[in-house]
N, C-alpha and C positions, 0 to 999 in steps of 0.2 A: 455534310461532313463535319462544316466548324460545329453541330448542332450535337450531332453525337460526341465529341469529344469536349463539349462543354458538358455534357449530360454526363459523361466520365468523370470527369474534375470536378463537377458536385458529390458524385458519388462516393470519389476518393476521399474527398473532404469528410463528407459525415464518417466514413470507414473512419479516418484519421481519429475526426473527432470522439466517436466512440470509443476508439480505443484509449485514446487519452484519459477517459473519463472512467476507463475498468482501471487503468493503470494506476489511476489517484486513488480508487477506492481498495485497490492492494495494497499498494502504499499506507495508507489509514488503518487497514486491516492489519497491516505485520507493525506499524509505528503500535499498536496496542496490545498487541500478543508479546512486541518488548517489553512495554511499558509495565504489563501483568508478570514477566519472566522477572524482571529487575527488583519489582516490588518482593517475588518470591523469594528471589538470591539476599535481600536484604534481609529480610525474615528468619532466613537460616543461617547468616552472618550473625544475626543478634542473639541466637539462639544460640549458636558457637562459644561466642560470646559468655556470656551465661553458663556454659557448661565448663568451660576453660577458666573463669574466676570463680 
C-alpha cells in the first residue's frame, strides 16, 4: 500500500512539475507577445507624433 502511494506522489510530482514548466513557457510566450504589442503602440505613438507636429 505505502508502495502504491509513494508511486502516486512521484507521479504527482512530475504532473506538478510539468506543468510548472508549460506554465513558464506561457508566461515567456505572452511576456513577448507584450513586449512585440509595446514596441507597436510606441511606433504609432511616434507616428502620432509626427503627424500632430
Amino acid at each position: 500500500m505505502a508502495e502504491i502511494i509513494y508511486d502516486l506522489s512521484n507521479e504527482y510530482k512530475r504532473y506538478l512539475s510539468s506543468h510548472i514548466e508549460n506554465s513558464k513557457i506561457d508566461i515567456q510566450a505572452n511576456s513577448e507577445t507584450i513586449k512585440k504589442m509595446n514596441a507597436k503602440q510606441d511606433k504609432v505613438q511616434n507616428l502620432d507624433k509626427k503627424i500632430k507636429s
